[in-house]
C-alpha positions, -999 to 999 in steps of 0.1 A, spaced: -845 -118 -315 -864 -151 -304 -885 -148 -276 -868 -156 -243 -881 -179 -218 -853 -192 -195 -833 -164 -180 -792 -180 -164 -782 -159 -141 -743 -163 -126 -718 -144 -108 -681 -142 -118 -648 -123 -106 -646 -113 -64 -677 -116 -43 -689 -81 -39 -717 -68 -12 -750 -68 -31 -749 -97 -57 -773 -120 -37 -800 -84 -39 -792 -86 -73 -799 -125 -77 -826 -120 -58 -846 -95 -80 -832 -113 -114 -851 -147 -100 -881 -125 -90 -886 -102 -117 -881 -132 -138 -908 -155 -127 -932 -126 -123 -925 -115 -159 -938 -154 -167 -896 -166 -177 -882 -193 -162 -848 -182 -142 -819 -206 -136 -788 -199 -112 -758 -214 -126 -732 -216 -98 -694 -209 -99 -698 -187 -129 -684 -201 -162 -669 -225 -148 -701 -239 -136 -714 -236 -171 -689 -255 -185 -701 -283 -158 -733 -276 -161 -740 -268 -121 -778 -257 -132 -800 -250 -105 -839 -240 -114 -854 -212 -93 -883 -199 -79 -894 -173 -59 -887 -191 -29 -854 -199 -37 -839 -169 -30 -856 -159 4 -835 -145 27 -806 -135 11 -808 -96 6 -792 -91 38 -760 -117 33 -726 -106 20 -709 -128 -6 -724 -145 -37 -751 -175 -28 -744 -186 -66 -705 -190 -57 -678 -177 -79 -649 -196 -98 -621 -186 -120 -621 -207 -152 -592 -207 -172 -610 -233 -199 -638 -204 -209 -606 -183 -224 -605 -206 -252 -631 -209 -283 -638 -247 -273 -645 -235 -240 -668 -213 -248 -684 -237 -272 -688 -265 -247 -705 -237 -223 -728 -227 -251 -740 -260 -256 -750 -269 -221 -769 -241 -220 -792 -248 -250 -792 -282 -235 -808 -266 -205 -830 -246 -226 -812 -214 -213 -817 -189 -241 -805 -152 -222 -784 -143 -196 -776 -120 -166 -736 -119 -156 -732 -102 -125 -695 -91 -118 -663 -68 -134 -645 -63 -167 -634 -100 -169 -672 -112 -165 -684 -87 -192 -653 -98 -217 -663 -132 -214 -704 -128 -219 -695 -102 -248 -674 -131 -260 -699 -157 -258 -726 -136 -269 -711 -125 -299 -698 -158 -310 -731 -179 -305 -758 -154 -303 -771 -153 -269 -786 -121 -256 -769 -109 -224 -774 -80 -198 -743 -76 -175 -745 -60 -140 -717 -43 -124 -705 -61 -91 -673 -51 -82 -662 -30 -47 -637 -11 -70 -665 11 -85 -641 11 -119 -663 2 -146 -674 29 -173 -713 35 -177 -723 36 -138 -722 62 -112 -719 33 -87 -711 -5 -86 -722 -27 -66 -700 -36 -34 -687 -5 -37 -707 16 -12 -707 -12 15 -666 -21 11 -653 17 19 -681 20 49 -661 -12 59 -629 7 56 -639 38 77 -651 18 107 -617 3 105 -602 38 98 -622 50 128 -611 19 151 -574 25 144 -578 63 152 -581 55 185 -552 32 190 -533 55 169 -543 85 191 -537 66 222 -501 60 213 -487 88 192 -485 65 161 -487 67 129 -508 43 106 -504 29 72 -533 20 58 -535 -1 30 -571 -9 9 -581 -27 -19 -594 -11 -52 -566 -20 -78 -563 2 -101 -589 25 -85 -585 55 -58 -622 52 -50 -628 34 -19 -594 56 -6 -603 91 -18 -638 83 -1 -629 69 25 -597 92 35 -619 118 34 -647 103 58 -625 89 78 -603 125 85 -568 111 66 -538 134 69 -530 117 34 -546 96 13 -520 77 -17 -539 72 -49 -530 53 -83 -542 81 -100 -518 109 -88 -484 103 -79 -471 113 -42 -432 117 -37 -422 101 -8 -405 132 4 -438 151 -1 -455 129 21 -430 136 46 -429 172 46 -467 168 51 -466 144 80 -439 171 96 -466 201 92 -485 177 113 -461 171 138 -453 209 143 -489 216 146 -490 188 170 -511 165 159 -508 135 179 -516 109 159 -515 104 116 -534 80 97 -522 74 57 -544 58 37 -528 38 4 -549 24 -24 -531 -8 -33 -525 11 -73 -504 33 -59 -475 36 -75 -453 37 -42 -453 2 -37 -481 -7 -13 -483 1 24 -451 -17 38 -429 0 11 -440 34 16 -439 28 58 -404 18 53 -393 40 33 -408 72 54 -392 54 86 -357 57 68 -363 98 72 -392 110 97 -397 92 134 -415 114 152 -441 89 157 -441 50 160 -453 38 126 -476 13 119 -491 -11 88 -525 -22 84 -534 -44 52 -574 -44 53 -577 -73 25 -603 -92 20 -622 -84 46 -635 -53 21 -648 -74 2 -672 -94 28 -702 -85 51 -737 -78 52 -745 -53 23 -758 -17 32 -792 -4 23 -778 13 -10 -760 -19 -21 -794 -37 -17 -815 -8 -32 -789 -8 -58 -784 -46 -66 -824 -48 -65 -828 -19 -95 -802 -36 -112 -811 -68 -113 -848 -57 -122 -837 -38 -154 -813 -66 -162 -844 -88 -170 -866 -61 -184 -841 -49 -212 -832 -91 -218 -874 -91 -227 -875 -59 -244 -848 -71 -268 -815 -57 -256 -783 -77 -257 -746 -70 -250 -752 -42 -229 -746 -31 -192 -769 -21 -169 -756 13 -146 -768 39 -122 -762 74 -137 -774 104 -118 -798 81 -102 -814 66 -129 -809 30 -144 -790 36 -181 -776 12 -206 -746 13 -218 -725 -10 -245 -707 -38 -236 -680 -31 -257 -677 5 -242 -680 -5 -207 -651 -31 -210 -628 -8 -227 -630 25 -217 -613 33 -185 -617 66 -181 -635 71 -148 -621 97 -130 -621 107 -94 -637 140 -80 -614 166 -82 -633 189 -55 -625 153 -30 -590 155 -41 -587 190 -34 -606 189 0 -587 162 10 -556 182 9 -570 212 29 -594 189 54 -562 176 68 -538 202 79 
């Protein structure tokens, strides 16, 4: 592998807390490593426009603490296609960009594997995405500040709930993923939490809201991961309304606003080891691989591997606890 000098570093797919720590310490790590680093905004789409932007060490100064991506984030339809890819590939040896760090999910990582095995560029993806999905880390980033986001809410709608007799349908983002609900239905004292990866009846749910009612509990809060298989949160309300009204039932969608705010100290310790070993692997000659945190230490791990295997699997002592935590 050529020597590398100029280092592109992008985000792509949702904003996630802790991309701007992980710019941050690609820039840095960069420059004191003696590369050039350039930030190419709006991910490929701003390649294919070529929206370069040369950094320093300066550049990114004061930006650990903010949510969102300072580099921007696009979709880009034209990258899907071979002359897309082509026309991206180009501007960046125009440039003199000759490696790369993608920050972002399994779309990002198809699309640098793509490009880097089609023209030969070295990459080194990070994982930045709140729904802590991807094969190969313990942890993504986003992830960790996204479901504290979601209990302060849980914890905020406890009260109202409690106040009122109600019960709450809460809905949170995640996909395909139960993370941020297991975790969070646990912190934030669930009587059920709805995951994509196992299957509630309706009338199960039910009979378990009832327990709570006989016990007399005065207020139930039902967490749904928007994978669940029920339909999303105004579905499942509805449908439990048809058969149990003991309390007055409410829906909360939390959207978006997961996905936004300022980063917590793990996501910036996290996005700042990342983004360090991003760099060092690029210079010691690794290419198409992903960076992860495994048991607390930085690993590599294929692109390939990390794109296609989905097998991440929730904590089965959570799921368990979960069930007994709430009676």
């Amino acid at each position: 592998m050529a020597s590398i000098n100029k280092i592109g570093v992008f985000t792509s797919g949702g904003d996630a807390p802790g991309m701007n720590a992980c710019i941050r310490a690609v820039v840095r790590t960069g420059i004191y490593l003696g590369k050039q680093v350039v930030g190419i905004h709006q991910g490929y789409q701003g390649m294919i426009d070529k929206k370069f932007t040369d950094m320093d060490a300066r550049s990114v100064r004061n930006i650990i603490q903010l949510g969102g991506t300072v580099l921007k984030t696009a979709r880009c339809v034209d990258f899907r296609t071979y002359e897309g890819r082509e026309k991206a590939y180009q501007n960046l040896v125009d440039a003199g960009i000759d490696a790369l760090v993608p920050i972002g999910g399994d779309g990002t990582f198809s699309g640098a594997e793509e490009l880097s095995r089609e023209f030969n560029i070295p990459v080194i993806c990070v994982p930045g995405t709140i729904d802590n999905d991807l094969y190969g880390s313990d942890f993504t980033l986003g992830y960790d500040t996204a479901t504290n986001t979601v209990i302060e809410a849980i914890d905020k709608i406890r009260d109202t709930a409690a106040s009122h007799d109600r019960l709450f349908f809460v809905e949170v983002m995640g996909r395909d993923s139960g993370c941020i609900a297991l975790h969070a239905g646990v912190a934030g004292g669930a009587e059920a939490i709805l995951l994509p990866e196992k299957e509630t009846a309706i009338d199960d749910l039910i009979h378990k809201l009832e327990e709570g009612a006989l016990s007399k509990k005065s207020s139930c809060i039902v967490i749904i991961a928007e994978g669940d298989k029920n339909g999303g949160a105004y579905n499942v309300a509805k449908r439990v309304k048809e058969k149990f009204n003991f309390y007055d039932i409410k829906v909360t969608i939390l959207g978006h606003l997961q996905r936004g705010g300022t980063p917590s100290s793990f996501d910036r310790v996290l996005g700042s080891r990342m983004g360090y070993a991003a760099v060092k692997s690029l210079i010691a000659g690794e290419t198409r691989k992903m960076v992860g945190l495994r048991g607390n230490e930085i690993q590599l791990t294929d692109l390939v591997d990390a794109i296609h295997n989905h097998s991440f699997k929730l904590e089965e002592d959570l799921l368990d606890m979960a069930t007994i935590l709430a009676i």
